[in-house]
ROLUM-434553 format. One record per residue (C-alpha): x, y, z; residue in one letter. Coordinates in steps of 0.02 Angstrom, whole numbers, plus 50000, padded with zeros to 5 digits. Last residue first. Layout:
BEGIN
XYZA/...
END
This chain:
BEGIN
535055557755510X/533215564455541X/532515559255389X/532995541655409X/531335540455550X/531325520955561X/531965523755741X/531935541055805X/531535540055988X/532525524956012X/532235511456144X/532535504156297X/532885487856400X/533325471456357X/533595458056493X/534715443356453X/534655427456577X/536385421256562X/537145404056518X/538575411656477X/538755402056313X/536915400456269X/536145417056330X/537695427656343X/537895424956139X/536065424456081X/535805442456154X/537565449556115X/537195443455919X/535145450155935X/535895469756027X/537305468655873X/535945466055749X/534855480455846X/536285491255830X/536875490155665X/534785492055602X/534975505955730X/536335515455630X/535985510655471X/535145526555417X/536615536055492X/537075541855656X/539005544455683X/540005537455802X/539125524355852X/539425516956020X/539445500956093X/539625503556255X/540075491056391X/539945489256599X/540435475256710X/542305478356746X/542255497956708X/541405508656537X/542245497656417X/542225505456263X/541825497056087X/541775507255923X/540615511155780X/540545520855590X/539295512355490X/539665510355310X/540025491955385X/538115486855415X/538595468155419X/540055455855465X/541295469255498X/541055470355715X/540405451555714X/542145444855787X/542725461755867X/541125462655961X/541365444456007X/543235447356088X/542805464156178X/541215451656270X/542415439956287X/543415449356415X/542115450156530X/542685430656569X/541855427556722X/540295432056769X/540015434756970X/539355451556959X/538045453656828X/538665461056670X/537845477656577X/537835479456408X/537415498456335X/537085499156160X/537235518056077X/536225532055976X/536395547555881X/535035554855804X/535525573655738X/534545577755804X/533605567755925X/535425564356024X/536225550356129X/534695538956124X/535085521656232X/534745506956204X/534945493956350X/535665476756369X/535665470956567X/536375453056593X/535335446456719X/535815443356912X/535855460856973X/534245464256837X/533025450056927X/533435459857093X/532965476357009X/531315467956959X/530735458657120X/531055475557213X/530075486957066X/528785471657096X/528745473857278X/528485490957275X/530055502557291X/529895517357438X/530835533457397X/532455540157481X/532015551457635X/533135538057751X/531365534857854X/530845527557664X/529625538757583X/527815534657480X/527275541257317X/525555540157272X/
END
């Protein structure tokens, strides 16, 4: 049952509370499905506030950008101070092996050198479906 704040906007439980909290201080990785159809998907990393150094996050995708999957077309974009995409431009049966290997790098990265609790969050409707590329 849903339940209202007085401002209309809807009442959190304690655990959706607990949860968004524990995101604001995480680093947020999420997959995200662009299209079915052709499938078309992207990595989206999201920084808590008070890291320093967002600049390294560019740096390491350039680092492991050519190290594996490189048939696959991708690019970096940095959404605003916190907030990068690693988009593919073109889905292809490599697509989300590239992705998931660049979700495992960013993982092991923020975790040891940031020092970063790493949340990841979504999936792909299509993955391990190559007919659909």
């Amino acid at each position: 049952m849903l339940e209202f704040n007085p401002d209309g906007s809807i009442k959190l439980s304690d655990a959706q509370i607990r949860q968004n909290d524990l995101e604001k201080q995480s680093v947020v990785i999420t997959r995200e499905q662009i299209s079915v159809k052709p499938a078309v998907a992207q990595v989206r990393i999201r920084l808590p506030e008070y890291v320093q150094n967002i600049d390294e996050i560019i740096n390491f995708y350039y680092k492991i950008e050519v190290s594996q999957f490189r048939s696959v077309e991708h690019s970096v974009h940095k959404v605003d101070e916190k907030t990068f995409l690693i988009k593919v431009d073109k889905g292809s049966m490599l697509m989300y092996s590239l992705l998931n290997f660049m979700i495992d790098c960013f993982k092991s990265k923020l975790s040891q050198t940031q020092n970063q609790r790493v949340i990841v969050k979504g999936s792909w409707d299509n993955y391990g479906n190559a007919s659909d590329f």
